[in-house]
Wavefront OBJ file of the C-alpha trace (Angstrom):
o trace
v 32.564 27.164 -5.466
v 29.028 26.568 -5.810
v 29.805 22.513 -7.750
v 32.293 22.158 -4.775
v 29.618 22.181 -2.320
v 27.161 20.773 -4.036
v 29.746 17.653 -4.704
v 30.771 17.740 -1.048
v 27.029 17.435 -0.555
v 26.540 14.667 -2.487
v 29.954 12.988 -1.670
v 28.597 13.238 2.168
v 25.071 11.715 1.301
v 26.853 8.628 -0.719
v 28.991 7.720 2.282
v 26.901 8.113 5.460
v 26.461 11.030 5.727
v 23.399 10.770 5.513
v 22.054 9.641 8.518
v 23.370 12.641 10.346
v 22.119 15.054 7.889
v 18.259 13.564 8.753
v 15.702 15.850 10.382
v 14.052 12.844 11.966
v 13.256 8.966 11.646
v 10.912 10.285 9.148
v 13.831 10.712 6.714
v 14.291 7.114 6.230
v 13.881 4.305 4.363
v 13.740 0.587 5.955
v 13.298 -3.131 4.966
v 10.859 -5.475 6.245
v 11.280 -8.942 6.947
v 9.069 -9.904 3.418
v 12.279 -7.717 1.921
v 9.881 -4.561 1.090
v 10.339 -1.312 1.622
v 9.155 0.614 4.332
v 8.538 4.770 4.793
v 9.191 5.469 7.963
v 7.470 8.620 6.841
v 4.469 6.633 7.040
v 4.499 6.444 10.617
v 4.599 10.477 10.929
v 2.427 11.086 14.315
v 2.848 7.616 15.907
v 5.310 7.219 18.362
v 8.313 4.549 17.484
v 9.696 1.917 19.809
v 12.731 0.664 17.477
v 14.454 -2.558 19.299
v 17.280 -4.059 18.003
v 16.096 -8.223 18.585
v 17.563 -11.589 18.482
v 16.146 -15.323 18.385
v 18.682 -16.819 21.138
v 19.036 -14.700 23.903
v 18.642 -14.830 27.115
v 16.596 -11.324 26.634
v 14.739 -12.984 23.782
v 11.707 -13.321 26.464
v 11.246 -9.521 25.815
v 9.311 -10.220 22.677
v 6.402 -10.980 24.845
v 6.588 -7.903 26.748
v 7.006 -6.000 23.241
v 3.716 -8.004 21.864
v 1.848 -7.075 25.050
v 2.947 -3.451 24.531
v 1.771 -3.202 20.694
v -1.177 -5.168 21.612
v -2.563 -2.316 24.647
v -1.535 0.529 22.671
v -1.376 0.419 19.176
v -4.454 1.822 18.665
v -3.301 4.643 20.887
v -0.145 5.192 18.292
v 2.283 3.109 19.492
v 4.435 1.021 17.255
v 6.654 -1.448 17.666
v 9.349 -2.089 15.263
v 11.799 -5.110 15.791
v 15.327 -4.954 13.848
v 16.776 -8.652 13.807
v 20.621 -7.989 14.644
v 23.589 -10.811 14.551
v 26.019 -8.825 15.856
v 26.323 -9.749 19.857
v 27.080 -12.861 20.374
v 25.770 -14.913 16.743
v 22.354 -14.811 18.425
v 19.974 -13.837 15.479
v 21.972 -16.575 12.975
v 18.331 -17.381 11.202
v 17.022 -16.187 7.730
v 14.608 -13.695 7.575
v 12.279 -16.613 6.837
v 13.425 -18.560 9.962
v 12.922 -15.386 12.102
v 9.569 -14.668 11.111
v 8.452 -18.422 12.172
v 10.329 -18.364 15.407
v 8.537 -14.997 16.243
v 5.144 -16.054 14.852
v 5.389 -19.425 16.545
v 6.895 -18.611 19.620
v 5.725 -15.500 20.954
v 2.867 -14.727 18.340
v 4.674 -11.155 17.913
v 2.602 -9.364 14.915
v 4.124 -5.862 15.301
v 6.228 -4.724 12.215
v 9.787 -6.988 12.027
v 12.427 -5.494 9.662
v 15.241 -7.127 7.908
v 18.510 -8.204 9.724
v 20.531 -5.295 9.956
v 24.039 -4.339 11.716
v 23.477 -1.747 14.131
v 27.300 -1.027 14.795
v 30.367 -0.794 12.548
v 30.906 -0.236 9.782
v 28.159 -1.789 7.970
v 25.730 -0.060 10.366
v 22.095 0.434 9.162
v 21.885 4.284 8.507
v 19.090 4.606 10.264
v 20.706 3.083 13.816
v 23.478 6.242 12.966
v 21.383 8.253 13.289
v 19.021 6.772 16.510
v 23.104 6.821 17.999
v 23.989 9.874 17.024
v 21.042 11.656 18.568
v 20.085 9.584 21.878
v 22.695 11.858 23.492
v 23.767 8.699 25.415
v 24.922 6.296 23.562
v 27.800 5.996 20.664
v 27.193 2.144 20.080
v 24.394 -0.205 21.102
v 25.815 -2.352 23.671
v 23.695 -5.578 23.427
v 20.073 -7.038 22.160
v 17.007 -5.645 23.252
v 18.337 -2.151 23.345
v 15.364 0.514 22.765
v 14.861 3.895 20.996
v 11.716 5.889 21.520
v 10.922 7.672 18.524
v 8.134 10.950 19.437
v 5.179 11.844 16.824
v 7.380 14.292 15.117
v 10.113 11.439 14.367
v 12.675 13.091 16.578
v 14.815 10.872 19.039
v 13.371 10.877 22.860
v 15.317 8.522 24.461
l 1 2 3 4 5 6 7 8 9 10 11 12 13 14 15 16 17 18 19 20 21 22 23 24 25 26 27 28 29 30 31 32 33 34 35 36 37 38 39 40 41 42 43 44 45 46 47 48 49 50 51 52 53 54 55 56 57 58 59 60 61 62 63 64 65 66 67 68 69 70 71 72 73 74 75 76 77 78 79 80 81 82 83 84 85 86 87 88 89 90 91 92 93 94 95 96 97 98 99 100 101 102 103 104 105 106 107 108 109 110 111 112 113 114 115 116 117 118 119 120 121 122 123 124 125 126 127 128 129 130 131 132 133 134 135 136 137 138 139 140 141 142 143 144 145 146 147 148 149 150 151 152 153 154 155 156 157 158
């Protein structure tokens, strides 16, 4: 009985289950832009803004407002992370390369940017499962721009 869990276990982990056995953000395991991995363990004791972010939108303007914010309190904690997403609307068509020069040129944005991901579906990033799964509100993001504060202790605040 004892292999039968353990394979159920495993079986779970393997097919997305895993997102919604995390404790916390902490749990995971990201890509940046440059294609390297990021801990989000790392960031145990800073407080998360995860925003799902696209290049041609008519909320792309919020980049600013997210530089501003990482610029005034990053020192304080705060970070910033921006998670390029093509899903609504083709608006984030660009390579990761492309992104990184729209962001740097246009809006100077120098918090962390992660690869493209899906945030819905079936190909969803684990990690937006699991941001979902435990915002309370939410069972899909509806559109760009849409935020997830993360608290110190990695848990989901809102």
């Amino acid at each position: 009985m004892k292999t039968v869990s353990s394979l159920a276990l495993v079986f779970t982990m393997m097919t997305g289950g895993l997102a919604l056995a995390a404790d916390s953000v902490h749990d995971f395991k990201v890509k940046s832009l440059e294609d390297k991995e990021v801990n989000l363990a790392d960031y145990k004791g800073k407080v998360l803004l995860v925003v799902n972010v696209a290049s041609r939108c008519g909320a792309t303007p919020q980049y600013e407002q997210l530089q501003a914010l990482h610029q005034k309190y990053s020192e304080q904690g705060l970070v910033v992370m921006g998670f390029p997403c093509n899903q609504f609307g083709k608006q984030e068509p660009g390579t990761a390369k492309q992104i990184q020069e729209f962001c740097d040129s246009t809006y100077q944005v120098k918090f962390p940017m992660m690869a493209k991901i899906d945030v819905n579906g079936d190909n969803q990033a684990d990690l937006y499962k699991f941001l979902k799964s435990h915002a309370g509100e939410t069972d899909d993001v509806k559109w760009n721009f849409e935020k997830f504060l993360i608290g110190k202790d990695g848990k989901v605040v809102a």
